[in-house]
Each structure stands twice: as C-alpha cells, then as structure tokens.
C-alpha positions as CSV (number, residue, x, y, z in Angstrom):
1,X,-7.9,58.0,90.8
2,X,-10.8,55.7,91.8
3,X,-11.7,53.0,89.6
4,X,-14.0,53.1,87.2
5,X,-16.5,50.1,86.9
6,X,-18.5,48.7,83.6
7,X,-20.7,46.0,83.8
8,X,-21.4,43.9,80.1
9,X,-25.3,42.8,80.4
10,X,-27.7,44.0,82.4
11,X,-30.2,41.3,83.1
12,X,-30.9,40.2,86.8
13,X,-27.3,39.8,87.6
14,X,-25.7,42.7,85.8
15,X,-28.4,45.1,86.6
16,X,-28.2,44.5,90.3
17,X,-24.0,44.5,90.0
18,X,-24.3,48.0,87.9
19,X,-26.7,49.7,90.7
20,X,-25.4,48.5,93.6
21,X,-21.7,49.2,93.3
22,X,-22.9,52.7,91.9
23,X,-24.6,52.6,95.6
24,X,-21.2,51.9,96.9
25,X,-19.6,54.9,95.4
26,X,-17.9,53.6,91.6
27,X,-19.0,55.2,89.0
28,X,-20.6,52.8,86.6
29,X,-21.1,52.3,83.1
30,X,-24.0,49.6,82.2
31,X,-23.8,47.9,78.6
32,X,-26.2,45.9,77.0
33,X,-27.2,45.4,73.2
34,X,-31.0,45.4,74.3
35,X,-32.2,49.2,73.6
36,X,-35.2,48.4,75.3
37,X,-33.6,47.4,78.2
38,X,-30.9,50.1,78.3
39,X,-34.2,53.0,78.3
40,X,-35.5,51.2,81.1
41,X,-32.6,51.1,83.5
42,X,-31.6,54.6,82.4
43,X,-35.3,56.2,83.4
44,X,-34.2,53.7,86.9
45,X,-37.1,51.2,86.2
46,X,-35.3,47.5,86.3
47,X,-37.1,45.2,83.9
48,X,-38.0,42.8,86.2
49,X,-38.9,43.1,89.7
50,X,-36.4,42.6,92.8
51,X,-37.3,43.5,96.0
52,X,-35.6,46.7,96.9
53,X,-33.5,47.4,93.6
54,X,-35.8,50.5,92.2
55,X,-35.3,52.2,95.4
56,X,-31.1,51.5,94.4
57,X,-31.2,52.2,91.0
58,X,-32.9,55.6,91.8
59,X,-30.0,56.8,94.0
60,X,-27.4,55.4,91.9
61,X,-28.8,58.0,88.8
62,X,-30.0,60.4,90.8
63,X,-26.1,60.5,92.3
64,X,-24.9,60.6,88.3
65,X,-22.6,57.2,89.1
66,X,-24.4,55.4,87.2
67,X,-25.0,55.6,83.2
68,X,-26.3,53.1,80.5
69,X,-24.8,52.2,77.0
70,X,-25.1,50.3,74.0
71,X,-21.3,50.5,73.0
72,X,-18.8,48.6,73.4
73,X,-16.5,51.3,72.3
74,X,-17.3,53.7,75.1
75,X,-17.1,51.0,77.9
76,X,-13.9,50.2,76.6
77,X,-12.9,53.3,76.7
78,X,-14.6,54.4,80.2
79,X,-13.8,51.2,82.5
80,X,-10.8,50.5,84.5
81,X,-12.6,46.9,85.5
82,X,-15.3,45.1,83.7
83,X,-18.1,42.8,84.8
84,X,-18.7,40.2,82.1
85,X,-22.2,39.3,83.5
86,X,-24.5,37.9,80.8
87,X,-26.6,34.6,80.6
88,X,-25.4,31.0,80.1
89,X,-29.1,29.6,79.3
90,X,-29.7,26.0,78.4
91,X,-28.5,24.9,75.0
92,X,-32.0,23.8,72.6
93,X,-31.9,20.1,72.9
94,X,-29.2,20.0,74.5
95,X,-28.1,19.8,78.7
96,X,-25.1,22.0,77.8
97,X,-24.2,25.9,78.6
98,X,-25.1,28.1,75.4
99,X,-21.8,30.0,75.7
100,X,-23.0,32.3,72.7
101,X,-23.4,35.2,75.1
102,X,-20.7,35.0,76.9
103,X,-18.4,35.0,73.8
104,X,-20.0,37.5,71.8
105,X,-19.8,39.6,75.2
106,X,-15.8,39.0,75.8
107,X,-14.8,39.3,72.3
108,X,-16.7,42.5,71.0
109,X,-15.4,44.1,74.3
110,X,-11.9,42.5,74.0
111,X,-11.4,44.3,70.3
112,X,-11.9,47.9,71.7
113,X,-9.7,47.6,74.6
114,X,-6.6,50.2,74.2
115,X,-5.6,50.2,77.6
116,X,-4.5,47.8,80.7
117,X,-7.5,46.6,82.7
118,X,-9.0,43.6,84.4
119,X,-12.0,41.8,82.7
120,X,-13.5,39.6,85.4
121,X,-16.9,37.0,84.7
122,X,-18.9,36.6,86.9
123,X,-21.3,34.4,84.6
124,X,-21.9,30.8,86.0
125,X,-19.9,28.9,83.0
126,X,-18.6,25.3,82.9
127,X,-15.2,24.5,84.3
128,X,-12.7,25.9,81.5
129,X,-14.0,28.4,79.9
130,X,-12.0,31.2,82.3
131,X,-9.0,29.8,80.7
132,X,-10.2,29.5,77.0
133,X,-11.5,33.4,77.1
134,X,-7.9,34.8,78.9
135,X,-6.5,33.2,76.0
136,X,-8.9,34.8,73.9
137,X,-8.9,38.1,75.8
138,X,-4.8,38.4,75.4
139,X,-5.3,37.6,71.5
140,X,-7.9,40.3,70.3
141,X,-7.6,43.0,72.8
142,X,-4.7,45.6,70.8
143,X,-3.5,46.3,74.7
144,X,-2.7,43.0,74.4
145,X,-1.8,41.2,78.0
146,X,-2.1,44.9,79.6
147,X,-5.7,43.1,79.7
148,X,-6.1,40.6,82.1
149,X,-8.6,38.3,82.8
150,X,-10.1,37.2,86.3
151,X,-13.3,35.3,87.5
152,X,-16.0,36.0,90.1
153,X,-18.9,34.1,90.6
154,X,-22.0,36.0,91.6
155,X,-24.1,33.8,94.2
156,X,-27.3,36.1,94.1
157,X,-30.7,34.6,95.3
158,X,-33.3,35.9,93.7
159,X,-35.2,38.2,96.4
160,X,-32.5,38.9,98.2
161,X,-30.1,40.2,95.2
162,X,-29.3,43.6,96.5
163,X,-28.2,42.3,100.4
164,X,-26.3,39.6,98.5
165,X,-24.3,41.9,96.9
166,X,-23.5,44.6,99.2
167,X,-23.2,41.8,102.0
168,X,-22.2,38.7,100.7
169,X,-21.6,35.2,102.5
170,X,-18.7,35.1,100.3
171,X,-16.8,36.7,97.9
172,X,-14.7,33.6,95.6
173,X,-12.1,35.3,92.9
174,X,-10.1,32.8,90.7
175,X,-6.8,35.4,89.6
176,X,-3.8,34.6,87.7
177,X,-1.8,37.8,89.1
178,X,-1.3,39.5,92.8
179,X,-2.2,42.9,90.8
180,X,-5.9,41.1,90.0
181,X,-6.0,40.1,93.0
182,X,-5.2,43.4,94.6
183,X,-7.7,45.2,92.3
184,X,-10.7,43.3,93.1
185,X,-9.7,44.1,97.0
186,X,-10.4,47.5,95.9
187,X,-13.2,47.3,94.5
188,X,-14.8,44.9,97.4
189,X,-13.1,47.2,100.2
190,X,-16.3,48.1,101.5
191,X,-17.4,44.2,102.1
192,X,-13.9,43.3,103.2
193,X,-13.8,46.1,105.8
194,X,-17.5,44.5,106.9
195,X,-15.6,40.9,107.4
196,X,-17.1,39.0,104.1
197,X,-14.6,35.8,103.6
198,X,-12.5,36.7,100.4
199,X,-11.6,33.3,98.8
200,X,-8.7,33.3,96.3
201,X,-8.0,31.1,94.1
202,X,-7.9,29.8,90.3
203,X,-9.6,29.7,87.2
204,X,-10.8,26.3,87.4
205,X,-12.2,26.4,91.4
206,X,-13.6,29.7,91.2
207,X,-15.8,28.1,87.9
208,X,-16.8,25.1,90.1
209,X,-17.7,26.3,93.2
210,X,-21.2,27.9,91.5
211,X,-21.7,24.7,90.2
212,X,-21.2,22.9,93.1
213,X,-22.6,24.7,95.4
214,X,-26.1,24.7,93.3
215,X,-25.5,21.1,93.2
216,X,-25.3,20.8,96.8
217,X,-28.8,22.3,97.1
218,X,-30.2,20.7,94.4
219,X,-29.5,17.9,96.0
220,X,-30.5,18.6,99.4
221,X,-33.8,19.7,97.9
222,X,-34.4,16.7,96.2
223,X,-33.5,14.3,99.3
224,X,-36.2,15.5,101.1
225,X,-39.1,15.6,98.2
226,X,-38.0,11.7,97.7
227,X,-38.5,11.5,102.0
228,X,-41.9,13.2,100.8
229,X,-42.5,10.3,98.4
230,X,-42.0,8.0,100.7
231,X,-43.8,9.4,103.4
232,X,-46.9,9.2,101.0
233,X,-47.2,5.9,100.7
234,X,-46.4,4.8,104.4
235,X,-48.9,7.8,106.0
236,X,-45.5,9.4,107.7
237,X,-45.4,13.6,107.7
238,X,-42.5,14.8,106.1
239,X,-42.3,18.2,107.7
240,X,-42.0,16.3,111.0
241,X,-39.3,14.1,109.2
242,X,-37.5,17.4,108.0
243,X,-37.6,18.9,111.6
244,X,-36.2,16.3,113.2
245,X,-33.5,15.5,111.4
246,X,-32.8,19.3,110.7
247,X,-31.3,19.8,114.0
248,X,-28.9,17.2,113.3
249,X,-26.0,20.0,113.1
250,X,-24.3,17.6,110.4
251,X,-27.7,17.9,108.0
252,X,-29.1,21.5,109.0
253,X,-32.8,23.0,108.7
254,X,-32.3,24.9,105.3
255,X,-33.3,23.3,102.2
256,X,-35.6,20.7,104.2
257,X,-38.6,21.7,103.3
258,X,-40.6,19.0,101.1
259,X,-43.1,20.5,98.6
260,X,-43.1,21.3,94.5
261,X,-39.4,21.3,94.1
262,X,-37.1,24.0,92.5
263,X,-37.0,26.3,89.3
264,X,-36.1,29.2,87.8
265,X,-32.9,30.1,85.3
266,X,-30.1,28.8,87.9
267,X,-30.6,25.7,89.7
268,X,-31.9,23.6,86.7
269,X,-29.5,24.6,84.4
270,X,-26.6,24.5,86.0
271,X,-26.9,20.5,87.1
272,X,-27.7,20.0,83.7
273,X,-24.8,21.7,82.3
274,X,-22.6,20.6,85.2
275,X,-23.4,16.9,84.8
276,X,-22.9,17.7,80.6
277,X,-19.7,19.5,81.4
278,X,-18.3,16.0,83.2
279,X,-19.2,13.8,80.5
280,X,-17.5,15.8,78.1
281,X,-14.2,15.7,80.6
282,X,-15.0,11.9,80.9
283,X,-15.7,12.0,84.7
284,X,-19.6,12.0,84.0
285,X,-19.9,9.2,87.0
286,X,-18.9,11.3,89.4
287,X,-22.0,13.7,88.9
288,X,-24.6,10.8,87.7
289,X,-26.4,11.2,90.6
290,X,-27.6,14.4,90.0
291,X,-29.6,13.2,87.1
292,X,-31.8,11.5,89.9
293,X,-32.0,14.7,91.6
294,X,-33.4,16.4,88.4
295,X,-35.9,13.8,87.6
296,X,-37.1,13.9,91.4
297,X,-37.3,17.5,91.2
298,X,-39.6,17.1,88.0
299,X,-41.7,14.1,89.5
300,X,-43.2,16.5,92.1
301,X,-45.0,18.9,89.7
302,X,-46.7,15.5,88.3
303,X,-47.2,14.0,92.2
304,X,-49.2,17.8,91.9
305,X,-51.2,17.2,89.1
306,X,-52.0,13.3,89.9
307,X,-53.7,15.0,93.6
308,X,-55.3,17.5,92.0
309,X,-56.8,15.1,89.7
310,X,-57.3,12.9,92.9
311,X,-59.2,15.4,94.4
312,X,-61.3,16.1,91.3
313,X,-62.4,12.9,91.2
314,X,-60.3,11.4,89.2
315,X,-60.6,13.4,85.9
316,X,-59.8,17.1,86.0
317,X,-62.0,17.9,82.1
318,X,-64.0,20.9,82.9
319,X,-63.5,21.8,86.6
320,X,-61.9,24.8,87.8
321,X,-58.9,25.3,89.4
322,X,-57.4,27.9,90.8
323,X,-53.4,28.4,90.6
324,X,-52.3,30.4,93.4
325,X,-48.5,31.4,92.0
326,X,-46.8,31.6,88.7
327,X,-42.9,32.8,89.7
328,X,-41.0,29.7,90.2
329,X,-40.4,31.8,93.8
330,X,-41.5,34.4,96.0
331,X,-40.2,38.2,95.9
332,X,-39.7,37.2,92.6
333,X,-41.1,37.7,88.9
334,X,-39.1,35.0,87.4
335,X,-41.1,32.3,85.4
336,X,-37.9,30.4,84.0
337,X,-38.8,26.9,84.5
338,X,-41.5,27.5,86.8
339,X,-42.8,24.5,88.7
340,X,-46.1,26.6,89.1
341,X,-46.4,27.1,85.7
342,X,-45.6,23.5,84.5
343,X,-48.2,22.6,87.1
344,X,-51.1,24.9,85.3
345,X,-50.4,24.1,81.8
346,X,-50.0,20.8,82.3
347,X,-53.7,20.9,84.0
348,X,-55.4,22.9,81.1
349,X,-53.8,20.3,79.2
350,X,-55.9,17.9,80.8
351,X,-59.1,19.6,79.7
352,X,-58.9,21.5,83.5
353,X,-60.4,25.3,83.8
354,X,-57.5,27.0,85.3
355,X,-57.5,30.7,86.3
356,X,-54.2,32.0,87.6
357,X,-52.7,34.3,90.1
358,X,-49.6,35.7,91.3
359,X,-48.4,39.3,93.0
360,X,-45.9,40.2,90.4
361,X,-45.1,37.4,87.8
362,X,-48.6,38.0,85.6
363,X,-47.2,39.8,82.9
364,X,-44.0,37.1,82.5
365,X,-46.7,34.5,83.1
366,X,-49.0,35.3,79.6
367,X,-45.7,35.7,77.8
368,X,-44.7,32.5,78.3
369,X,-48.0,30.7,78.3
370,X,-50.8,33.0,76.7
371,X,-53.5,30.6,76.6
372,X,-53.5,30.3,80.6
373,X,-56.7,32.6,82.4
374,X,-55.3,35.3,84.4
375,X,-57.0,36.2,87.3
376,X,-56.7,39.9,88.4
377,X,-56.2,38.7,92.3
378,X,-56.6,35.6,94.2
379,X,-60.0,36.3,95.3
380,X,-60.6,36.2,91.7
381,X,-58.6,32.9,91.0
382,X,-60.5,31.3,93.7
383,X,-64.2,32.2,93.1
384,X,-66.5,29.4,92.4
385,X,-63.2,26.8,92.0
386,X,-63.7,23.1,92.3
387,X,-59.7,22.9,93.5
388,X,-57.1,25.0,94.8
389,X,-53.4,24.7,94.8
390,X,-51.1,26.8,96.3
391,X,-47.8,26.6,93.5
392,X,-45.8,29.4,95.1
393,X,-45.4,30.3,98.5
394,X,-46.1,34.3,98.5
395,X,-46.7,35.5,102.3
396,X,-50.2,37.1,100.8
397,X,-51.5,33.7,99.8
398,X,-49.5,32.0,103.3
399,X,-51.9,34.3,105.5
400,X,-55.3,33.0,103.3
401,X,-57.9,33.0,105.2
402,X,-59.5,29.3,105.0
403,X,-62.8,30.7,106.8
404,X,-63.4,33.8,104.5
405,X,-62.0,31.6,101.1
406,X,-64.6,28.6,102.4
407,X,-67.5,31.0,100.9
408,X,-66.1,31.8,97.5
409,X,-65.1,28.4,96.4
410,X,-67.2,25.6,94.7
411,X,-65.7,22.9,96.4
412,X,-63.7,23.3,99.7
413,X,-60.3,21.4,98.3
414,X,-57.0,22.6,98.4
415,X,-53.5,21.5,97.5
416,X,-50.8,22.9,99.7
417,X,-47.7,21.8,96.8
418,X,-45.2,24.0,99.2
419,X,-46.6,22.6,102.5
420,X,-46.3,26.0,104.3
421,X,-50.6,26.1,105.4
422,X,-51.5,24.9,108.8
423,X,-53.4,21.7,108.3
424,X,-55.4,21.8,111.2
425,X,-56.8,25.0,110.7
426,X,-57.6,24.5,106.9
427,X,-59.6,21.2,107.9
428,X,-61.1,22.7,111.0
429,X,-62.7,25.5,108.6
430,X,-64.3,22.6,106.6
431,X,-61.5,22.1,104.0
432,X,-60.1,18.9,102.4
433,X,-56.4,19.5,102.6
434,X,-53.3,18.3,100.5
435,X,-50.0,19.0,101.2
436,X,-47.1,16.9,99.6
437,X,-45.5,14.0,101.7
438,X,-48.3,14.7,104.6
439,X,-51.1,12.3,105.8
C-alpha cells in the first residue's frame, strides 16, 4: 500500500510540501489550526502568492489527493509519514527560535498516534531540538517507539518553491534507523530516480546544515554591500568589483550583487537564532562574526535613506517619494522584515510623502504598516515625485522606462538601492542616478 502523507502547518513551507507531493501522486492530508487558512487551501487558493503554486494546488484537489484538516486526530489516524512544517519566528526581545509552534505541533500530534510511523521536521530549528522532540515523541505517542522521529530540512527559496521541491539541489535527512531512512527513499523516489544528491546523516548535521548554509549567504551578501561601502567613499563601482572577482571559481557570481541587502522570515532569523543557539552551547565565538554581517545588512537600508535625503537636499519633510517595492523580494508577497518597507517607514518617519508600490505585496504591505500611501500602480507611485527609489527588484519596474517616467515626475531623481538599472541610459534620459556602491 502506498504511503500516505500529512503535512502539520500549512504556511509557505507546508502548503507548498502538501501540494506538491499530492502532484507527485501521495495522497495528502494538510493540518493546520488556522480555519481561515484551511478554507482557503481547500477552495485551492494559497494565502499568499508563489509563483506557480495555484496552478498545483488546483490539480492536487481536483485529483482528490489532497484534503485539508483541523484535527489532529484524523491526521493521526490518516498518515503513514508526517511533515512537522510550522514556523520558528523570532522570539520578542529576544535573537532566539520561538520553538512554541513547533512543540505544540509535535506534542498534540504525538498524543493521537496509535500506530507505527515516521514523524519527520522539516522546520529550520536550532541544533538539538531533533533530539529533545524524539525523546518527546517516544514519551507521549501511546504507539510508543513504533513512532519514530526523523529530520529534513526544507531549502525553499521563495519564488522558486514549487521547482525546489519537486527538483531539489539536495535532499539532507538526519535518521536514527535504516527503516527511516528507507521510508523517506520512498517517498523522494521520484527526485532520486531524477539524480537529486540524497545526504544521510544525523540529528545534529541535518539541523545545522539550514543554518549554515543561510549563514554562508548571509555572509556572502554582506561582504559585498561592505565592498559597496567602501567603494562609496573611494568613487570605485561595485558591480564591476563583483564581476571581476565573481569569476574567480573559488568566490562565484551568485550572491555578489551589492544593493539594499536581505530580508524576509528566513535569512534574518536564522543568523540570529544560530549565533543565540552558540552562545547558549558556549561556542558563541565561533559565529561572532555574523553579528557584523547582520548590522551590515541593516546599515544599507539607512545608506538608502541618508541618499534619498541627499538627493532631497538634505531634508526629506514634505517631499514626495515614490517606493517602487514592498516584498523584501520579487515573485514574492512576503513583507517579513522587508528592507523596502524599513526604507519607506523610516522616510515617512522623517516627515517624507511616501506613496508605495508593489505587484503583489500591497495587501501584506498595509497590514503591517497602515499609515503608508498605497499607490494603485507605479505610474501612480511616481507621478509628480521629488525622488524615486527602486526597494525591490520586480522585472516590471527593471524594464522602467526612464524617458516615458522623465514626464510624470517632479524631479528627475532616482535611487537604484538594488543596482539592477542601466546608469547610462537613466542619466542620458536627463535623470540624476543613485545606485549603492556606484560613482
């Protein structure tokens, strides 16, 4: 008999694990304690936008693999393998993983589990916890150690969730047990059988390498925005910096490209609780530099502000600016620590009119910050403004026109904070241009 799959949260990550292995042929049971959410993905709207995921979701209920619950009971009772695959935000005051979720998650499933079956997280957690909850998996669940536990982090990107699920770079599973492993090289036969590298090993790697690996680009991201600082006070270009030493094979193009720094609910969160995580094991040193690479990731959305003010003349109180971009990405609706957003507020702060715009993040956008003006399109962000920055580097606002925008605008000024505009042409068309780390 096939396996039968649940999945325990369906936010970004569990809602794009639920549909997408219902794609693959499982059939699925989605949990999550959030009605509103569960009527949503049961009519096949996600709640959020993901490029290509509505089209998934469809076919996975349309093909009747795929069903929605608030029960603990009847996931239980339906899954063979279940998905732990709820959030490990930021702790209030704290730089610490709220494991609340994740808890509540394992032990409310753990008390209605009768039968033997694998309970695998894929949350990004700090290093331990995989241990802590098999321990206290084996002590609530009445099947007792016929329920095992297993880890699996995801490593989605956020516009490209669906392709990184169903065609991974990797797939990393920390097991205690051949039979674990041999379960979950059922359940990925599909991306085994299409060559993805199938990492094994335990509790305490499979935790880190998320961590790690975020840190890594963190980092890498960071290096070249400090270039960028750099390169602004000695008139160097930073793209030209990036490119040339991107094809050193050692260093690599991706992750070079200078600009307003990373967001969203994964990168910052997980070097904070990674480096809080360390000092807690008392090898806090060993990660201490990745509080540099946070505090340079914050000090380009100020280097942003301090140009536009620049630009302004020195005092931003009463001009209008226009905020092309609110997600913290593009092909994304994500506003979780958006740089673009940090960049607005903190302007309107400043006494600055600021209207703005982005192709899918507008409704998250006045949730999160509902005194912000929100422009109906980026012609309409732009009209008769005295500044414009591009925050977030949507292709619609990459192929601008700098001729056709010249005549709408007050004052021809713009701030390229992800440096993806062509200088040249921006100037040529009459335009003061900005980018970050740029002459």
């Amino acid at each position: 008999m096939a396996l039968r799959v649940t999945v325990i949260g369906t936010g970004y990550l569990g809602a794009v694990h639920a549909a997408c292995m219902a794609d693959l042929g499982y059939e699925v049971l989605g949990l999550d304690t959030d009605t509103s959410k569960v009527a949503s993905l049961s009519s096949g709207r996600a709640p959020f936008y993901e490029p290509g995921l509505d089209d998934v979701l469809a076919r996975a209920i349309a093909s009747g693999r795929l069903r929605f619950t608030t029960s603990f009971a009847e996931a239980a009772e339906f899954g063979d393998i279940h998905f732990l695959c709820v959030g490990t935000p930021q702790k209030r005051g704290s730089h610490a993983a709220d494991m609340t979720y994740v808890d509540g998650a394992l032990e409310s499933l753990a008390k209605e589990l009768t039968r033997p079956c694998l309970v695998v997280g894929k949350s990004t957690v700090p290093v331990g916890t995989a241990d802590r909850l098999a321990g206290r998996l084996a002590e609530l669940a009445p099947v007792g150690v016929g329920a095992e536990l297993a880890w699996n982090p995801e490593f989605l990107r956020e516009g490209y969730a669906v392709q990184d699920t169903v065609a991974p770079d990797r797939l990393v599973v920390g097991v205690r047990s051949a039979a674990a492993e041999a379960t979950l090289r059922v359940v990925y036969a599909t991306q085994l059988a299409n060559g993805v590298p199938f990492v094994v090993t335990d509790f305490a790697t499979a935790e880190l390498v998320k961590v790690a690996a975020n840190s890594f680009l963190a980092t890498k991201i960071s290096f070249i925005n400090a270039m960028a600082e750099i390169c602004d006070v000695t008139g160097a270009d930073v793209t030209k910096l990036a490119e040339a030493i991107g094809h050193d094979e050692r260093i690599g193009k991706q992750f070079l490209r200078a600009g307003l720094g990373f967001g969203g609910g994964c990168l910052p969160k997980d070097i904070r609780a990674f480096m809080a995580r360390a000092g807690e094991l008392g090898v806090g040193e060993s990660v201490a530099f990745l509080r540099e690479v946070d505090e340079v990731n914050l000090r380009r959305r100020q280097r942003t502000v301090d140009i536009a003010r620049e630009l302004a003349g020195g005092d931003v109180l009463d001009v209008r600016i226009a905020c092309l971009g609110a997600a913290f990405k593009p092909d994304s609706d994500d506003v979780r620590d958006s740089p673009a957003l940090h960049v607005a507020s903190a302007l309107q702060v400043e006494g600055a009119d600021v209207h703005v715009y982005d192709p899918k993040a507008m409704a998250n956008a006045r949730r999160q910050f509902p005194t912000l003006a929100l422009a109906e399109s980026a012609a309409d962000a732009v009209a008769g403004a005295d500044v414009v920055l591009l925050l977030t580097e949507w292709k619609e606002f990459r192929d601008l026109d700098p001729v056709a925008l010249r005549d709408v605008v007050a004052q021809p000024r713009i701030i390229d904070a992800r440096n993806v505009l062509d200088p040249a042409a921006w100037r040529a068309a009459g335009w003061t241009y900005r980018g970050l780390g740029r002459p």
